[in-house]
Backbone as CSV, one residue per row, in Angstrom:
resi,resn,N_x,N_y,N_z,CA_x,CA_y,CA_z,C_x,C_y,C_z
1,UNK,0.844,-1.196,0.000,0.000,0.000,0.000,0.881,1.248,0.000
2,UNK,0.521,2.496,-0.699,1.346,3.628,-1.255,1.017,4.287,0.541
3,UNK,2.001,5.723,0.095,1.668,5.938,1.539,0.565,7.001,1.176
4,UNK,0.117,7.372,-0.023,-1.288,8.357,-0.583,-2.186,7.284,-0.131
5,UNK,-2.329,5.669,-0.743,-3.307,5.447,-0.569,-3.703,5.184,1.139
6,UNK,-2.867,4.837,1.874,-2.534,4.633,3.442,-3.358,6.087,4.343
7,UNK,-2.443,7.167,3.266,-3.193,8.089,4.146,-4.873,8.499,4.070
8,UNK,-5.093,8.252,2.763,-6.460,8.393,1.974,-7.739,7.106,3.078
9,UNK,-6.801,6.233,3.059,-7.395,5.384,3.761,-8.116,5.274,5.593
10,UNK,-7.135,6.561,5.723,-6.664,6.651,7.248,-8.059,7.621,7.198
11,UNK,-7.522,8.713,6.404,-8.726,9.970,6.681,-10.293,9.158,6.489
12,UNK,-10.282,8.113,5.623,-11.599,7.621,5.336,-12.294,6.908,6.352
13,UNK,-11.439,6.563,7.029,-11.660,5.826,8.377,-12.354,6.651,9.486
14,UNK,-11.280,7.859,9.609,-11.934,8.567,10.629,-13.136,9.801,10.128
15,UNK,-13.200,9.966,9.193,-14.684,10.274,8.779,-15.636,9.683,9.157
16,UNK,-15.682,8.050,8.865,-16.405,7.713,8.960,-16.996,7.402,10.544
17,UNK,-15.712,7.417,11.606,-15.817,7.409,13.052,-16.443,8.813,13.576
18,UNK,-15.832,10.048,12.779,-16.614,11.197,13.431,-18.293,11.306,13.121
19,UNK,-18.568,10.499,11.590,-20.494,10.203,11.694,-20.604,9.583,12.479
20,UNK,-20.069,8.240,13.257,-20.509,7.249,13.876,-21.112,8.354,15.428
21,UNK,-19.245,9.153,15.960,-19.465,9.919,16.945,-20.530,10.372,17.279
22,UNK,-20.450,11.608,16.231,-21.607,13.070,16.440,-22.867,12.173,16.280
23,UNK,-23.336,11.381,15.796,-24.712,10.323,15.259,-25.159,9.853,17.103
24,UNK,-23.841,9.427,17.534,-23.738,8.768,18.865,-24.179,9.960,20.077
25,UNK,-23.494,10.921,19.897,-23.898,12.177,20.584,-25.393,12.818,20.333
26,UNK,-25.781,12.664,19.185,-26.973,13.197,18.614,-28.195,12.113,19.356
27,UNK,-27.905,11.189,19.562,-28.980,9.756,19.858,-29.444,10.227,21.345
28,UNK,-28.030,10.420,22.438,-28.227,10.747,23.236,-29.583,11.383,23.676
29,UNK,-30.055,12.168,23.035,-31.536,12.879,23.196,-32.871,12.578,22.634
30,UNK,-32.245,12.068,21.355,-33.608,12.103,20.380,-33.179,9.728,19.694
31,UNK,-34.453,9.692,18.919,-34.524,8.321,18.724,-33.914,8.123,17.259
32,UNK,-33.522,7.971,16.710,-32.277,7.733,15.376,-33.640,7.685,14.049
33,UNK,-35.229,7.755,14.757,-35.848,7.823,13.425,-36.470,9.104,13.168
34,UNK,-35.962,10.429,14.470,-35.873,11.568,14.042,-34.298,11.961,14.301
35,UNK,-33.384,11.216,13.279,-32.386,11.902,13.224,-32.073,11.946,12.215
36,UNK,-31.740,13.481,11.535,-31.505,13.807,10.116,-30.172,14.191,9.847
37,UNK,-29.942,13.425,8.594,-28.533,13.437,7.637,-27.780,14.357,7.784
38,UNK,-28.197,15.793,7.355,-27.657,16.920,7.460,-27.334,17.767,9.416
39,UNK,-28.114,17.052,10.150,-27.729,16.931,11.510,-26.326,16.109,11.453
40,UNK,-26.138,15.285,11.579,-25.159,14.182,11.672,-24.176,14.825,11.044
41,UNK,-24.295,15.296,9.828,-23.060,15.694,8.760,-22.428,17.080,9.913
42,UNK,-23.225,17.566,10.095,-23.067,19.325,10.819,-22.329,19.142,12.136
43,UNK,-23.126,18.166,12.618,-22.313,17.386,13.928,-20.691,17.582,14.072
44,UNK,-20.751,16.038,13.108,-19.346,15.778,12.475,-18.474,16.556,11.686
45,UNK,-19.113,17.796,10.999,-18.063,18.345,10.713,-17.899,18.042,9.255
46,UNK,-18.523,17.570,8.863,-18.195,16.711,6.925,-19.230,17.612,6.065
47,UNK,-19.222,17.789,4.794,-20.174,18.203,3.679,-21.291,17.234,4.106
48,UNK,-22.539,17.216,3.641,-23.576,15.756,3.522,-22.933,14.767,2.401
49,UNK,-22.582,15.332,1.724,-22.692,14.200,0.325,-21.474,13.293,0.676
50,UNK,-20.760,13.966,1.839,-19.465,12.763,2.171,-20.561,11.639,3.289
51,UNK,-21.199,11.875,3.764,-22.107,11.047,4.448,-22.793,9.358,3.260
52,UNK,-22.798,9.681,2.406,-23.191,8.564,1.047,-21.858,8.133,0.892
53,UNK,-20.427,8.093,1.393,-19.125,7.519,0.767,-19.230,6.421,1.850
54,UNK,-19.955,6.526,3.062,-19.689,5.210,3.860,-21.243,4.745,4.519
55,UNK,-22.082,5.649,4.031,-23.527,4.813,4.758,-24.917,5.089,3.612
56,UNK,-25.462,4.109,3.455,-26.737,4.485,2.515,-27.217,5.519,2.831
57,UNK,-27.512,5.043,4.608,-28.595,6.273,5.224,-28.501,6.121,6.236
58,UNK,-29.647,6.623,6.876,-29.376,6.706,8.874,-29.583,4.972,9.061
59,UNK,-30.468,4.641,8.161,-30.425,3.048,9.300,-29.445,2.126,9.075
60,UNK,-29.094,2.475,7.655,-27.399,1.824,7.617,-26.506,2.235,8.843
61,UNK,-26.715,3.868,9.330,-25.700,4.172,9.837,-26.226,3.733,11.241
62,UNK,-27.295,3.405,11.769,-27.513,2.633,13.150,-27.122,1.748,13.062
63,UNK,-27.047,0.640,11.997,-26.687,-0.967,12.518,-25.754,-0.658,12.764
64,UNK,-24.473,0.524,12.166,-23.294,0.427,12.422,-23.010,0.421,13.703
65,UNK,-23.385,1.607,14.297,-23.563,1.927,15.750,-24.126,0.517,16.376
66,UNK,-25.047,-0.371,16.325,-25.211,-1.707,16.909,-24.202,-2.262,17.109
67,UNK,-23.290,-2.560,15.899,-22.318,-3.282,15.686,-21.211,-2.929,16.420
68,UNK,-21.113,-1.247,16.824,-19.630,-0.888,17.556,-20.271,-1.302,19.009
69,UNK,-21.312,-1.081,19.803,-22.106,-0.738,20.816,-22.125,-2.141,21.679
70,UNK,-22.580,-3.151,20.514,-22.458,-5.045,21.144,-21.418,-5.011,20.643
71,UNK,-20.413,-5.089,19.998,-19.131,-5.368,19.544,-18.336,-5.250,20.918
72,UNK,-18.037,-4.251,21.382,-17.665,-4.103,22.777,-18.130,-4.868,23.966
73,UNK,-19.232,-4.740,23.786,-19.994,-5.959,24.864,-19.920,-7.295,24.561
74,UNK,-19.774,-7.888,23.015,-19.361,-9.166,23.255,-17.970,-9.690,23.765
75,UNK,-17.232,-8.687,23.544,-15.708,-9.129,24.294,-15.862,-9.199,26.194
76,UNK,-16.693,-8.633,26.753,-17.105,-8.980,27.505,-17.736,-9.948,28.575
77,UNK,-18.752,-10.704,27.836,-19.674,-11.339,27.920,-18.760,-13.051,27.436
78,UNK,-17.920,-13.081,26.634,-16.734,-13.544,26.136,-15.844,-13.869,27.329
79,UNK,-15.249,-12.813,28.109,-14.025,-12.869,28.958,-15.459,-13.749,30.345
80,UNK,-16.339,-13.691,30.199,-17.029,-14.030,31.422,-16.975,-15.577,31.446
81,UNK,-17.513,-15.970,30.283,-17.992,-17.133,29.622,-16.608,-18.000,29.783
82,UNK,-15.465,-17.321,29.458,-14.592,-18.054,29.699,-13.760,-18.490,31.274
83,UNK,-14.504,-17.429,32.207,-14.014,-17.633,33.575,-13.835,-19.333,33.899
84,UNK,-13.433,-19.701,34.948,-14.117,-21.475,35.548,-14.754,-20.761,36.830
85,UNK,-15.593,-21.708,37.222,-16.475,-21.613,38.022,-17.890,-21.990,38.087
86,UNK,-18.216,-21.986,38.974,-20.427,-21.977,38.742,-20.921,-20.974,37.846
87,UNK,-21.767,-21.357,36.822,-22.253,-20.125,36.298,-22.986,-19.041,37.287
88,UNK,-23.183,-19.315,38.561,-24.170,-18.284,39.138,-22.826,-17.340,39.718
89,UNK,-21.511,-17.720,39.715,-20.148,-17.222,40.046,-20.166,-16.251,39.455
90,UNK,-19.751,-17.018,38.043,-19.379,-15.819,36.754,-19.979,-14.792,36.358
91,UNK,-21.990,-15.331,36.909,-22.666,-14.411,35.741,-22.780,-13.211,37.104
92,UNK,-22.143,-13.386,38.527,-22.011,-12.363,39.340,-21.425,-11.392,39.021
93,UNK,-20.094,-12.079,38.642,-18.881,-11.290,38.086,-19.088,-10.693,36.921
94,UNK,-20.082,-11.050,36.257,-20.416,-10.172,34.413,-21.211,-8.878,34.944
95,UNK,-22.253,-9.126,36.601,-23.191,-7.821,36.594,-21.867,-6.878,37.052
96,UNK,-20.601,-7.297,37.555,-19.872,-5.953,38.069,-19.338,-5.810,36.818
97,UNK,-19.071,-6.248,35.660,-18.174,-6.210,34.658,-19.741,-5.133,33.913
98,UNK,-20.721,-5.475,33.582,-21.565,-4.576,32.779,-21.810,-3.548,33.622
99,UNK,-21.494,-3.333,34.954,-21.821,-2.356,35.945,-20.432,-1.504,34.811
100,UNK,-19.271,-1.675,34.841,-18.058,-0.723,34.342,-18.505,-0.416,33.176
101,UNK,-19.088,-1.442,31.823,-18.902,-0.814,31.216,-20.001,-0.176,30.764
102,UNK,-20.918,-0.140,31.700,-21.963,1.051,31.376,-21.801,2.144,31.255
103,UNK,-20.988,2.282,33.109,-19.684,3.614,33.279,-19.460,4.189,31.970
104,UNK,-18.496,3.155,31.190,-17.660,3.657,30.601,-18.350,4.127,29.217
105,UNK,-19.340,3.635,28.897,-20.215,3.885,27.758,-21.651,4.073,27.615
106,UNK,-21.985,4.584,28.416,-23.378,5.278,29.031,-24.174,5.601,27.450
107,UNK,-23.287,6.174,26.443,-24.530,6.614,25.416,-24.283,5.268,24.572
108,UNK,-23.540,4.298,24.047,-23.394,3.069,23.489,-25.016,2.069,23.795
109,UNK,-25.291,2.175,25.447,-26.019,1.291,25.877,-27.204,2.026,26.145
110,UNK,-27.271,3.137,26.197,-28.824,4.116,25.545,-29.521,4.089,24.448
111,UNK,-28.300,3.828,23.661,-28.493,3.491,22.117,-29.607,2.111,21.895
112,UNK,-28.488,1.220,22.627,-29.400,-0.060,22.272,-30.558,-0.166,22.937
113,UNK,-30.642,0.210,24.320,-32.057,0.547,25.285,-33.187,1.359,24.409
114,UNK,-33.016,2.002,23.559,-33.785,2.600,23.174,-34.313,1.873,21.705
115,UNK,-33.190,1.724,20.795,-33.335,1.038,19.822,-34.094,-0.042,19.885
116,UNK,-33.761,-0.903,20.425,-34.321,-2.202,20.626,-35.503,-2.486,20.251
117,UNK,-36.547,-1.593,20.681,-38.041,-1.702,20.123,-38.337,-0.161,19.510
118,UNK,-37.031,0.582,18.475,-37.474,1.725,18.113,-38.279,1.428,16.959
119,UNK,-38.453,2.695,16.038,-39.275,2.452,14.974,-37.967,2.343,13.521
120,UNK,-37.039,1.673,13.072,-36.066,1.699,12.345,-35.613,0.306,12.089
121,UNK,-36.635,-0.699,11.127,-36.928,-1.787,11.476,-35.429,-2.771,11.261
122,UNK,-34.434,-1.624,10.253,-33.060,-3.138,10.010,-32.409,-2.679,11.051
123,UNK,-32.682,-1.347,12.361,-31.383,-1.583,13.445,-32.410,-2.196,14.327
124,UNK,-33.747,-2.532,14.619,-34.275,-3.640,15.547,-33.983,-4.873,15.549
125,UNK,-33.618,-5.251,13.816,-33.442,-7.020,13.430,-32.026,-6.529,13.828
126,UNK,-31.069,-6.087,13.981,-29.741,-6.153,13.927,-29.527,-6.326,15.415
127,UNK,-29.951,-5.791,15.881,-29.984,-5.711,17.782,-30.556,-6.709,18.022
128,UNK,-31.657,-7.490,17.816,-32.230,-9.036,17.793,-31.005,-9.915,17.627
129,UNK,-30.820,-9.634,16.324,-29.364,-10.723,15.962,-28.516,-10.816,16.647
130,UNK,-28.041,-9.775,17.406,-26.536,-9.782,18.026,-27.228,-10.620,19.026
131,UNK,-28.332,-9.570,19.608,-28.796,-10.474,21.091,-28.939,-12.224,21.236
132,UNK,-29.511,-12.288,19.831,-29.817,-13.915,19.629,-28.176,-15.054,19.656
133,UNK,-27.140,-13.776,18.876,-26.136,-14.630,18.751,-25.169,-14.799,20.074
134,UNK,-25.798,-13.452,21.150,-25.026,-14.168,22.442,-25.545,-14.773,23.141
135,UNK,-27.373,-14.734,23.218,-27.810,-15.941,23.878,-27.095,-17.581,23.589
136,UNK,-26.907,-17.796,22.210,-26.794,-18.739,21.815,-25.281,-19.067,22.162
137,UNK,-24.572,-18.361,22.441,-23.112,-18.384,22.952,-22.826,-18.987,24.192
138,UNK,-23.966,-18.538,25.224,-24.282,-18.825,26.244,-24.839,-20.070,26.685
139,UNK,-25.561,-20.364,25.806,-26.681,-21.857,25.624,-25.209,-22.413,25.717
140,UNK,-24.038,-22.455,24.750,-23.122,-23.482,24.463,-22.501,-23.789,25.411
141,UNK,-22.283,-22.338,26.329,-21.320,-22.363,27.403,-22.148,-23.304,28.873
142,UNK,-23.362,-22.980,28.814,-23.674,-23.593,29.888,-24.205,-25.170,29.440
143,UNK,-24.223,-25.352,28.298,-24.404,-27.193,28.185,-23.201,-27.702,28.578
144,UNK,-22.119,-26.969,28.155,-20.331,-28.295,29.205,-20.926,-28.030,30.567
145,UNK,-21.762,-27.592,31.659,-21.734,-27.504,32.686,-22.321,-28.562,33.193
146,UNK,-22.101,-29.705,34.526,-22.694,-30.536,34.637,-24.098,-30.155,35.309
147,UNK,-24.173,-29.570,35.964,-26.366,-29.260,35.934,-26.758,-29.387,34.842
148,UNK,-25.841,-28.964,33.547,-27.147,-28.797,32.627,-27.352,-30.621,31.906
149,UNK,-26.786,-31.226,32.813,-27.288,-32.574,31.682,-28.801,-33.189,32.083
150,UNK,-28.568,-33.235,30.865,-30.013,-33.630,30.413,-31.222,-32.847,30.106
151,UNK,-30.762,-31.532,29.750,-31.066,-30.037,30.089,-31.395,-30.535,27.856
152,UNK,-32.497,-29.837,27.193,-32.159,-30.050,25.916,-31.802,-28.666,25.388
153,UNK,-31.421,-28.575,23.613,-30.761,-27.593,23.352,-31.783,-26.449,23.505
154,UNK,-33.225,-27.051,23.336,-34.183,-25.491,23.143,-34.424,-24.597,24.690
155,UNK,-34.344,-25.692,25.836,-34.148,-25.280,26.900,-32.785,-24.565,27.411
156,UNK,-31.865,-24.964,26.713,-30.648,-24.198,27.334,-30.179,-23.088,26.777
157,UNK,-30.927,-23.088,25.237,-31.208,-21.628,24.685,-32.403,-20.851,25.008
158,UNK,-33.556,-21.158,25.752,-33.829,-20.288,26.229,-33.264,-20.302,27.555
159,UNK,-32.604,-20.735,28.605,-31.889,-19.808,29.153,-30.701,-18.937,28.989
160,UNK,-30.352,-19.138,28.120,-29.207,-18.332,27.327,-29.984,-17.487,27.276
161,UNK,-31.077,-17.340,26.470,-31.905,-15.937,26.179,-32.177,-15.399,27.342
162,UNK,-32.842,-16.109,28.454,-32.917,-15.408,29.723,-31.643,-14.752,29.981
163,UNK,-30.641,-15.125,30.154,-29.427,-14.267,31.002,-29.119,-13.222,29.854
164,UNK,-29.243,-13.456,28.550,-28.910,-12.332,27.706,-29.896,-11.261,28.110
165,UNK,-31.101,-11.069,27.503,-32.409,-10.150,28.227,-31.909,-9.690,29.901
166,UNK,-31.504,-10.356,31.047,-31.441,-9.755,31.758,-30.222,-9.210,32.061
167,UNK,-29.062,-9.210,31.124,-28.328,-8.391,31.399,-28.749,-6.984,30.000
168,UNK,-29.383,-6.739,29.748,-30.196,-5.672,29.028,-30.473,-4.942,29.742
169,UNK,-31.498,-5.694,30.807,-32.384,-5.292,31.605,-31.172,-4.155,32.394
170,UNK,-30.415,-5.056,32.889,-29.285,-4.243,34.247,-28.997,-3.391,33.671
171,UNK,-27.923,-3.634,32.312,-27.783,-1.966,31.852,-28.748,-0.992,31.795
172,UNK,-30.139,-0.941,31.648,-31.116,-0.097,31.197,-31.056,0.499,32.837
173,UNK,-31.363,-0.664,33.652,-31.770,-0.250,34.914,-30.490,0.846,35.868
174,UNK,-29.354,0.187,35.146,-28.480,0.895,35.687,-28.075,2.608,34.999
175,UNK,-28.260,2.974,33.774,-28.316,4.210,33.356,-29.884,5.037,33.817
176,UNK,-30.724,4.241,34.627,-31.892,4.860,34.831,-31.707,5.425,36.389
177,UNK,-30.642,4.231,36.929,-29.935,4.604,38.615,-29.495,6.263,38.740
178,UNK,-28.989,6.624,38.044,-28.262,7.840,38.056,-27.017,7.508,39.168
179,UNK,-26.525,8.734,39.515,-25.329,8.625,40.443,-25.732,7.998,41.629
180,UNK,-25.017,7.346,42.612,-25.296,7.158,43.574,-26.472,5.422,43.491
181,UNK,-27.132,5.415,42.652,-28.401,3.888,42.794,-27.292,3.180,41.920
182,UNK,-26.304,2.922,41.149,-25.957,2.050,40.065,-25.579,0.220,41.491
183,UNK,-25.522,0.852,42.911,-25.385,-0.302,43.334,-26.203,-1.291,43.805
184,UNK,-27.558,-0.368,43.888,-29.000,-0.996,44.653,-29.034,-1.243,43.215
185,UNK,-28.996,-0.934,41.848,-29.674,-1.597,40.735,-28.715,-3.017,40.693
186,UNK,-27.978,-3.160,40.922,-26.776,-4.114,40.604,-27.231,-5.456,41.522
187,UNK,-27.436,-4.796,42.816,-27.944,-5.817,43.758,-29.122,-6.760,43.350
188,UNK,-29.845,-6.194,42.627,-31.027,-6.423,42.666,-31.015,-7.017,41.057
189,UNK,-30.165,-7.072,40.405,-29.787,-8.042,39.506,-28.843,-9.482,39.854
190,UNK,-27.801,-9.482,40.768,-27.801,-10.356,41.634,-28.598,-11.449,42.294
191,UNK,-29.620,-10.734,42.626,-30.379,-11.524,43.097,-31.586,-12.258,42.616
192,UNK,-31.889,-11.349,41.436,-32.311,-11.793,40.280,-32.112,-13.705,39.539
193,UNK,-30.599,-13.162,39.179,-29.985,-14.044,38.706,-29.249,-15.333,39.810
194,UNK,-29.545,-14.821,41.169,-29.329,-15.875,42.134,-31.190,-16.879,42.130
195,UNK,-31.963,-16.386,41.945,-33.800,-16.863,41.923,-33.955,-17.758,40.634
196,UNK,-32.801,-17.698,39.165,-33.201,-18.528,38.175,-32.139,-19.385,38.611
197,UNK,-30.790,-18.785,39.154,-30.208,-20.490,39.702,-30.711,-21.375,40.726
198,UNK,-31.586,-20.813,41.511,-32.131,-22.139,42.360,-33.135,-22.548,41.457
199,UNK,-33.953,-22.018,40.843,-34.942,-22.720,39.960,-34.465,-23.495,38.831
200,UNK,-33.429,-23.384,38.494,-32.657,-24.213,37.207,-32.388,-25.300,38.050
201,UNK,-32.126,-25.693,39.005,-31.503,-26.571,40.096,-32.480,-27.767,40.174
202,UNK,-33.469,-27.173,39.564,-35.240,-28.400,40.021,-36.279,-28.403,38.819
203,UNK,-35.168,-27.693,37.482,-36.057,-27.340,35.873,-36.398,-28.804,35.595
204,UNK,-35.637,-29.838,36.028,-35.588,-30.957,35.526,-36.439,-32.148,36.326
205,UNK,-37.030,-31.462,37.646,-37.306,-32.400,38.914,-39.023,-32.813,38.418
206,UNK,-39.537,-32.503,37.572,-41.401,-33.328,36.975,-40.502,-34.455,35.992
207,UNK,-39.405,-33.871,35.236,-39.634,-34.938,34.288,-38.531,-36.059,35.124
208,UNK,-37.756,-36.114,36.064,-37.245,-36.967,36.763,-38.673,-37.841,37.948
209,UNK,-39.388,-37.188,38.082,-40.894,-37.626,39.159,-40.877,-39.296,38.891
């Protein structure tokens, strides 16, 4: 690669990070299906017509934002999955781990809180998808566990789906905490997720009868 095209490449990059930005800043307030092109462009700082060199349109430019928003959170959810321990251990250790990176990305996870059931129907299927593909991550991780035998795959994906949904839930609940509640919300996901491990403990106890 030339070092024109390297640099050409470089600037194209971060164009396209300052729409992602100002788009990200702009969400903060309003729902991405009143957010307009020439907003975003003005934001960021670009002409509009450089806005068409990297996104069709705004809902192209939300999945993107999906994609950076769970992208981050699956490395997460990832480092958990891979802990050893009881899952009711780990998935303790994931509510302090989504407790940080809520911290750390407060408008990322507004985004998806809001999105999720907005009106912008390819970033709803896109936020479905991711969600579906870490439930299902989860399903895998907790079938090597010995509770889950004899547990089948549609059952252990929907609890995969359960722990995915309720760590949704925590982030939502926890940007709704404001300063000072992010630990009573935390608790109370804890304990949450301590009420489906004793009940997973006896999912299996009619058809053993």
């Amino acid at each position: 690669m030339s070092h024109t095209t390297g640099t050409r490449l470089a600037q194209k990059m971060r164009t396209r990070q300052a729409l992602l930005d100002a788009a990200l800043g702009l969400l903060e307030h309003q729902s991405l299906s009143s957010l307009g092109l020439r907003e975003v462009t003005r934001a960021a700082g670009v002409a509009p017509t450089a806005f068409y060199r990297h996104f069709d349109d705004t809902a192209a430019l939300g999945v993107a934002l999906v994609e950076e928003s769970l992208g981050s959170l699956h490395g997460v959810i990832g480092a958990v999955l891979a802990e050893p321990g009881e899952s009711e251990e780990r998935l303790g250790r994931g509510i302090g781990l989504i407790l940080r990176h809520v911290a750390e990305q407060p408008a990322h996870f507004r985004f998806i809180a809001r999105e999720q059931h907005g009106g912008v129907g390819p970033v709803r299927e896109a936020i479905a998808a991711e969600l579906r593909r870490f439930a299902e991550e989860v399903a895998a991780s907790l079938a090597e566990e010995p509770q889950s035998r004899g547990w089948s795959d549609e059952d252990l994906l929907m609890l995969g789906g359960f722990y995915v949904d309720h760590m949704v839930i925590t982030a939502s609940a926890l940007l709704d905490a404001g300063p000072g509640g992010e630990e009573a919300a935390a608790e109370t996901a804890r304990r949450r997720l301590r009420l489906v491990t004793l009940g997973r403990a006896h999912w299996l106890d009619d058809e053993n009868a």
